[in-house]
Each structure stands twice: as structure tokens, then as C-alpha cells.
N, C-alpha and C positions, 0 to 999 in steps of 0.2 A: 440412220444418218447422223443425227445427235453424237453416238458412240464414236464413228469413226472421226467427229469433229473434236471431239474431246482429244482423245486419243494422239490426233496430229496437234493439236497445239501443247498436251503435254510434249511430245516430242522436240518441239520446236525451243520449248522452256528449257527443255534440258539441256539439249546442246547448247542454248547461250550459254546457262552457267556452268557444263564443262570448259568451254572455250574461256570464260572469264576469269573460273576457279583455277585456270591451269599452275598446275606445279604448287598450287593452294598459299600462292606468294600475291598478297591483295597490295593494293597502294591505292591511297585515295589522296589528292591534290591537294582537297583543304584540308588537308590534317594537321596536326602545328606539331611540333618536335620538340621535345624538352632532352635537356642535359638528364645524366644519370649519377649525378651526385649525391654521394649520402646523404640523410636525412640528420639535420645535427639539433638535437635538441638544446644544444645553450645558444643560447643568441648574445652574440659577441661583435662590437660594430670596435671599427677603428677608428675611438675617439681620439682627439687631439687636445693639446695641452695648448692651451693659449698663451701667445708668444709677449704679451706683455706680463705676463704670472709672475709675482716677485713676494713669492713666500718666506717669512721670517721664520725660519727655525734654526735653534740652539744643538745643534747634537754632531756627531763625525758621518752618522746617516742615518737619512729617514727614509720610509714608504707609503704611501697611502695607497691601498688598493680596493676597489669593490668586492663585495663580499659574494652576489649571485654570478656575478661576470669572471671574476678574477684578473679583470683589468687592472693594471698597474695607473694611478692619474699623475701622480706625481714623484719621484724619484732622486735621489740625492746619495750617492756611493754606496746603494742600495747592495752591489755586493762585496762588498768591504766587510771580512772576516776581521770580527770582535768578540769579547766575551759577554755572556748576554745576562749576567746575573740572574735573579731567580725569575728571568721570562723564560729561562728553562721549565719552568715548572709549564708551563703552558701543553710540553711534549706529556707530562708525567698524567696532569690532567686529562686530558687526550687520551691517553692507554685507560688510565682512570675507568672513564667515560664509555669506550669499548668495551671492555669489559664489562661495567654493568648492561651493558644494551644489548650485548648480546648473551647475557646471563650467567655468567662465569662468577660474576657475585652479586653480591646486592648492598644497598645501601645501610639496608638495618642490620647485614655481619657484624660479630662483635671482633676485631682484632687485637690480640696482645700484642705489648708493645714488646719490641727488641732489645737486647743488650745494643745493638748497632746503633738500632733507629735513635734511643735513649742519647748515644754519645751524640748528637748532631749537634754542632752550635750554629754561633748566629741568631736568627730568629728563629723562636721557636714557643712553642705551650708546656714545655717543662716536662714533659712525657715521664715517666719513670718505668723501669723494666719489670714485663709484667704488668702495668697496667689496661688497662682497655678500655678499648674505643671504638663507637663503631665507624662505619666506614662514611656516613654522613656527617658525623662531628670531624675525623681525620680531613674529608673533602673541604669541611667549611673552612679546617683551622689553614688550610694550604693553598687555598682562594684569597681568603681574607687576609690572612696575617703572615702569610707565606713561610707559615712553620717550617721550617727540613725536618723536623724528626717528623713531626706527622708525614710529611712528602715522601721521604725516605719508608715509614711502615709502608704507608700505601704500595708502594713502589715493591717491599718483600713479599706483599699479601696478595699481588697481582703475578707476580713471578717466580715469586720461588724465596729468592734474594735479590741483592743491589745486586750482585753484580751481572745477573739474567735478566732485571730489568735495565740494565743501562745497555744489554745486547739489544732487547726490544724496543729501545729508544730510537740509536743507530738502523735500525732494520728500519722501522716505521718512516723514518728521516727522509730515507734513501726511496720507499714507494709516493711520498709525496714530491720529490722531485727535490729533497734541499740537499741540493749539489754541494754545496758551501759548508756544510756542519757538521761536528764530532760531536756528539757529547761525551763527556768520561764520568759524571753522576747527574742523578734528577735534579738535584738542589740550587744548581749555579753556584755552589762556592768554587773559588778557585785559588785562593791563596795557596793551593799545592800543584796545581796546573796550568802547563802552558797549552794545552789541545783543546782544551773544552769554548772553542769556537763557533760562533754559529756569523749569519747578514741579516739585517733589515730584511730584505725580502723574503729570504727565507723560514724569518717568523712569523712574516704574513701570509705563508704558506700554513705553517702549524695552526693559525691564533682561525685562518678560513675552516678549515678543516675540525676545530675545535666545535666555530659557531654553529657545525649541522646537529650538534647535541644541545637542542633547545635549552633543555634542562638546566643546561651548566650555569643560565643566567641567574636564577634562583639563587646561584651562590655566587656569582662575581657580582653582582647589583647590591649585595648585603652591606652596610655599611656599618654599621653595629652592632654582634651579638656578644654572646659567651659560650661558655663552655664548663664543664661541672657542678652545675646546679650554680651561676652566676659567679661561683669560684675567680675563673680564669676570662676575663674578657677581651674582647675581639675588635679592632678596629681598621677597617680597610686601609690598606699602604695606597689606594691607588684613590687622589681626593677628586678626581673627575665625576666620582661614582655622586660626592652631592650637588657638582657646580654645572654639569654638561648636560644639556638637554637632550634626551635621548640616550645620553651613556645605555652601555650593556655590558661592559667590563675594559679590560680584562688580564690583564698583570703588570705589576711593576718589578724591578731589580736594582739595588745598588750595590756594589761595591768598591774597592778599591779601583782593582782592573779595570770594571767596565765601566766605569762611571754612573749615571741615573740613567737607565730607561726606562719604556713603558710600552706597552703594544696597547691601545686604546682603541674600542669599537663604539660605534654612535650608529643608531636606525631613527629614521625619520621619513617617512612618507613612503615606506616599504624598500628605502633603499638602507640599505648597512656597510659602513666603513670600517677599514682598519688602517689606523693610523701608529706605524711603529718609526720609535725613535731610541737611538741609542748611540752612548756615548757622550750626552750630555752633563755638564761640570757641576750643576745642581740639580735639586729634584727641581725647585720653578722653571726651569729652563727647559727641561724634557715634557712636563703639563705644558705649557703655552707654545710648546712647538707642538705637540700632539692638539691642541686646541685650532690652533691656525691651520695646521693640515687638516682637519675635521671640516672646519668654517668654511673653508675653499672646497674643498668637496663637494659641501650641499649647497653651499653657494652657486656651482658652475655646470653642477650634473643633476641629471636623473634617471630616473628608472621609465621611460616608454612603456605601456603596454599595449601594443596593436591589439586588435580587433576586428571582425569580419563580418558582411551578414552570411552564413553557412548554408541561407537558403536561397541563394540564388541558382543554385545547378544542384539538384539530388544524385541526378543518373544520368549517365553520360550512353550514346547510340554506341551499339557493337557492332559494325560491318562483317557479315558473312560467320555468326559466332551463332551457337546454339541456343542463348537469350540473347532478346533483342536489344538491350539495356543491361547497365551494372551500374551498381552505387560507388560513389566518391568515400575517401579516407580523407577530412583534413587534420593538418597536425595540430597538437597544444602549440602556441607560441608563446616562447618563454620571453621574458620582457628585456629590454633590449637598453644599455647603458647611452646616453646620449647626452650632447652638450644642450642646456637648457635654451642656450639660443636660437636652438632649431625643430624646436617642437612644434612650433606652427608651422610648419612648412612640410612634415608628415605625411604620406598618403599611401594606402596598403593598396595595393592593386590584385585582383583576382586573375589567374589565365587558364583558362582550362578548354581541352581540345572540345572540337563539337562533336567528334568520335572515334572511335579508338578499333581498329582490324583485329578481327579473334586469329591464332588466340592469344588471348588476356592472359598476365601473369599474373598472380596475389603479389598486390602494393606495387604494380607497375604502375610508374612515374607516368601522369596525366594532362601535369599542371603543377601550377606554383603560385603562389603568397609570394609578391616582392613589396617590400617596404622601402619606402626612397624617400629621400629628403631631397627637393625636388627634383633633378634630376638624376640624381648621385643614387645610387644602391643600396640602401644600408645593408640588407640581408635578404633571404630568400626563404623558404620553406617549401617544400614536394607536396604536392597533393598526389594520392595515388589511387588506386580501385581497391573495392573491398573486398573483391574474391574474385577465381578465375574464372574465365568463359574459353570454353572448348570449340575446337573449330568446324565449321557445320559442315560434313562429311557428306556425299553426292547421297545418299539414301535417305537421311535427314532433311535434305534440300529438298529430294522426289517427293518424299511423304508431307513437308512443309506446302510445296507447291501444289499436292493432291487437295490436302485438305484447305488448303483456298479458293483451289478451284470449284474444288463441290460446293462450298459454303456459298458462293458465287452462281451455282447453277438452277 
């Protein structure tokens, strides 16, 4: 009697969940629904420039942009094609830099100098043809003292010659996005050229892009050294490096054409500026505008980092899926540029469904991290699942429901 009882209510079991399973298309009511938007790992808010802002600077344009966001905060004919004196060199350093990092040379090469490099004037460390340098004295003398003949070997000993690296200048230009710039050599001289143009923003473009080679501050921060056993001494063209708090570089340029400028970075409390100015009529004038756009920076913004507690939900339920549970993915969130004035008003909000219908895709979208300042959005992040869950097929279900039932009897 027993047997045939069993028997009828497996029966019974089944047909519900044929009839429920049908077409194996589940919906559950409270289930919550997220957007399928990528996942963006920079966090980018659309800060605003406050409408009394009345920044004193000297120059035809400047930019000040954040360094982890690539937020522009404040701007001034930012793309107004000029000649950028040796904040060219900034592109050269850059290649420089690549090159070593990904091993095509190294610091302690010893390079001979060029008949080329040797003719460079302007600034320079007296190079003589045939002599040699390695590639750590050449970086310092073209950081520091913004040699051309050094900039210029460098520029041979990475390319070939000047004029294959002034192609990979141009190439490089063009994958950062500076829409705006020609270069026609590494050095910024232009007393021979009317092309070699570049904009304010667009060397905020190069000068970001520099900054992800930690390294390179070791030599823009130098404010004093030499070179040939004390021989030849070295004094930084950029005086920020002893008066700014926080300086981290990182070049200046004057010439006729372009007048003074300076691309200046400042870090303080994990946030890093770059503040480029050019075109101004003296060198004081391009320092105390790159100083005031710095001031107003850290003055009016900062760097957010949300935070979450991670253990409020591990595992989320799988409806009708071959486990009954999957684990949560949440993302890094990367820190977020904001006006200081609304830091207290912050709040990271958790959402995550109560359960999810197999089957489950890997890193399907579950939930989300929204960050607001009070009511407003600032940003979002996807929470997703950690792997997938199969969908529980009528034999899987029979044997599920067998072995309940026995356990049960």
C-alpha cells in the first residue's frame, strides 16, 4: 500500500512541474530587473564648474584636468593650436618611457652621441659626437634641463633616427586622441617651422598619459643634479618643483613663438592635477597661472572612494536551476572625481535581486552599486554572478524530487 502511495504522489509531483516547467520559460513576480549596461571600470561623474570661478591666469590657454578621471575642471581656449616649446618633449619622454617598460632598452644602455644629435642648439649639455651616455643621464639631462641634443639621441636610439621618431611621435599623438597636433621634431624648436603645433588640452592628454609611468617622477621632481662626474650641472627649468606642494613635474618650454609655458602636475590626498598653460609673455606668468589652476583644483574637488559592506548577500536563490544558490561578483570601484561640497551627502546603495531563474549566464547582470548624492545618481556599477547554473531538466527534477521524497519517508 505504502508503494502504490508513493508512487501516486511522485506522479502528481511531476505533472505540476511539467505543467509549471512548460516551454522551461520560468518568471517569478518579485524578481527585480536591472539594465544591461557595460560594466565601466573608471568612474567618471559630471562634475560642474562653479559658476562664480574667477581664475587669474596669464597665458592665450590653459587646462587643468584630473589625472585618474581625465576630467577637464577648468578650461580657457583649451583648443587653440600653438607652438608648444620644449613641452614637446613631454611626447619624446613618453616613447622614452615605453620603451623602456616594455624592454626595447634599458636605462643603463650606453648610447653614442650623433653627428645630428651633437648639432642641436638651444639648451643643451654640450654633447660632443661620439661621446656617450647612458640612457639614464640622457633622460635626466632632457627632464631637467631640457637638453635637445640629449632629447634628440634619445629620440635616434628609440627609432632608428629623428626622422622615424618624429613618425612615432605623430602616430602616438593620433592614438591618444590629440586631434589638434603635428609634431615635425622632438625638441620644440621652431625657429624653422610653422606646423609644429600642438593645444593646451592636448598636452594634458600626453603629460596623463606620461603620468602612468611612475617612474618618470624620479626625474621630473630632480631639482639639482649633474652630469660627468660633477663636470656638467643640471638645474630644473620648471621652479615649481621647489615652491608647490606636492609638485610631481613636469615640463616647461619657451620660446620666441610660443612664448612660456608649462604643463604642471600636483598630487595631494591621492588626487593628481595637470595644469597646462601656454602662451604666456613671461616665465612668472605661466608659474602663477599653473599655481592658481592647481589651488582651485584642490581647493574645489576630490577624489571619493565609495565603499560597501560585501557581506550583506554571498548567494543569491536560483529558481528551477541545477544548484540551488550561486555567488555574487562585485566590482572594484574606482574612485570617483566630485565637488568637495558634496561629500557629505554621499550614499552607496546596494540592489541585488532575491533570485535569479536558471539558466544563469557567467557575469549575468544581478544587481548594482548606485552611488548618489542625494538624490541625483552619480554613478552605477553591475553586480553579477560568478558562474553559470544549468537549467533543471524533468529527470534532474524526477531524481531531485525521488531523493526528497525518500529522505522524507
Amino acid at each position: 500500500m505504502k508503494k502504490i502511495i508513493t508512487v501516486f504522489l511522485l506522479s502528481i509531483l511531476i505533472g505540476i512541474f511539467t505543467v509549471t516547467c512548460s516551454g522551461l520559460n520560468f518568471s517569478v513576480s518579485d524578481e527585480k530587473e536591472f539594465s544591461d549596461n557595460p560594466y565601466d571600470d573608471i568612474a567618471t561623474v559630471d562634475v560642474s564648474v562653479p559658476v562664480d570661478a574667477q581664475l587669474m591666469t596669464y597665458a592665450k590657454s590653459v587646462v587643468l584636468l584630473e589625472k585618474s578621471t581625465g576630467k577637464v575642471l577648468y578650461s580657457e581656449n583649451e583648443n587653440e593650436k600653438l607652438y608648444p616649446a620644449s613641452v614637446t618633449k613631454i611626447m619624446t619622454i613618453l616613447l622614452v618611457c615605453e620603451a623602456i617598460d616594455s624592454g626595447k632598452i634599458k636605462l643603463s644602455d650606453s648610447v653614442q652621441c650623433s653627428k645630428n644629435a651633437a648639432s642641436k642648439g638651444g639648451s643643451q649639455i654640450w654633447l660632443e659626437t661620439g661621446e656617450t651616455m647612458t640612457v639614464d643621464e640622457l633622460l635626466k639631462a632632457t627632464c631637467v634641463y631640457s637638453a635637445n641634443d640629449a632629447c634628440t639621441l634619445l629620440g635616434e636610439y628609440v627609432a632608428g633616427s629623428e626622422s622615424a621618431f618624429n613618425e612615432l611621435m605623430n602616430s602616438r599623438a593620433a592614438e591618444l586622441g590629440m586631434a589638434n597636433t603635428h609634431f615635425d621634431n622632438c625638441t620644440g624648436l621652431d625657429d624653422t617651422t610653422e606646423t609644429h603645433l600642438t593645444t593646451a588640452y592636448d598636452v594634458a592628454l600626453m603629460s596623463r598619459e606620461l603620468l602612468k609611468h611612475d617612474f618618470i617622477k624620479e626625474y621630473t621632481t630632480i631639482w639639482m643634479d649633474s652630469l660627468r662626474n660633477g663636470e656638467t650641472q643640471l638645474v630644473n627649468t620648471n621652479k615649481l618643483i621647489r615652491t608647490y606642494d606636492g609638485i610631481t613635474g613636469l615640463k616647461t618650454g619657451t620660446t620666441e613663438k610660443a612664448g612660456c609655458c608649462v604643463a604642471a602636475t600636483a598630487k595631494r590626498n591621492n588626487m593628481e592635477l595637470i595644469a597646462v598653460v601656454m602662451g604666456s609673455t613671461n616665465s612668472n606668468d605661466r608659474f602663477e597661472s599653473a599655481e592658481n589652476l592647481l589651488d582651485w583644483g584642490f581647493s574645489n574637488y576630490e577624489l571619493y572612494q565609495p565603499s560597501f559592506d560585501d557581506s550583506i548577500q554571498v548567494n543569491i536563490k536560483v529558481l528551477f536551476g541545477k544548484t540551488d544558490f550561486v555567488g555574487i561578483k562585485c566590482p572594484l570601484m574606482a574612485p570617483i572625481l566630485i565637488n568637495k561640497d558634496v561629500s557629505e551627502n554621499i550614499t552607496v546603495d546596494v540592489e541585488i535581486a532575491d533570485s535569479v531563474t536558471a539558466p544563469v549566464e557567467n557575469n549575468q547582470i544581478v544587481g548594482k552599486i548606485v552611488i548618489r548624492n542625494n538624490d541625483s545618481v552619480l554613478t552605477e556599477y553591475d553586480i553579477t554572478v560568478s558562474e553559470s547554473v544549468q537549467k533543471l531538466t524533468i529527470f534532474d527534477a524526477f531524481y531531485k524530487l525521488l531523493t526528497s521524497f525518500s529522505d522524507n519517508v
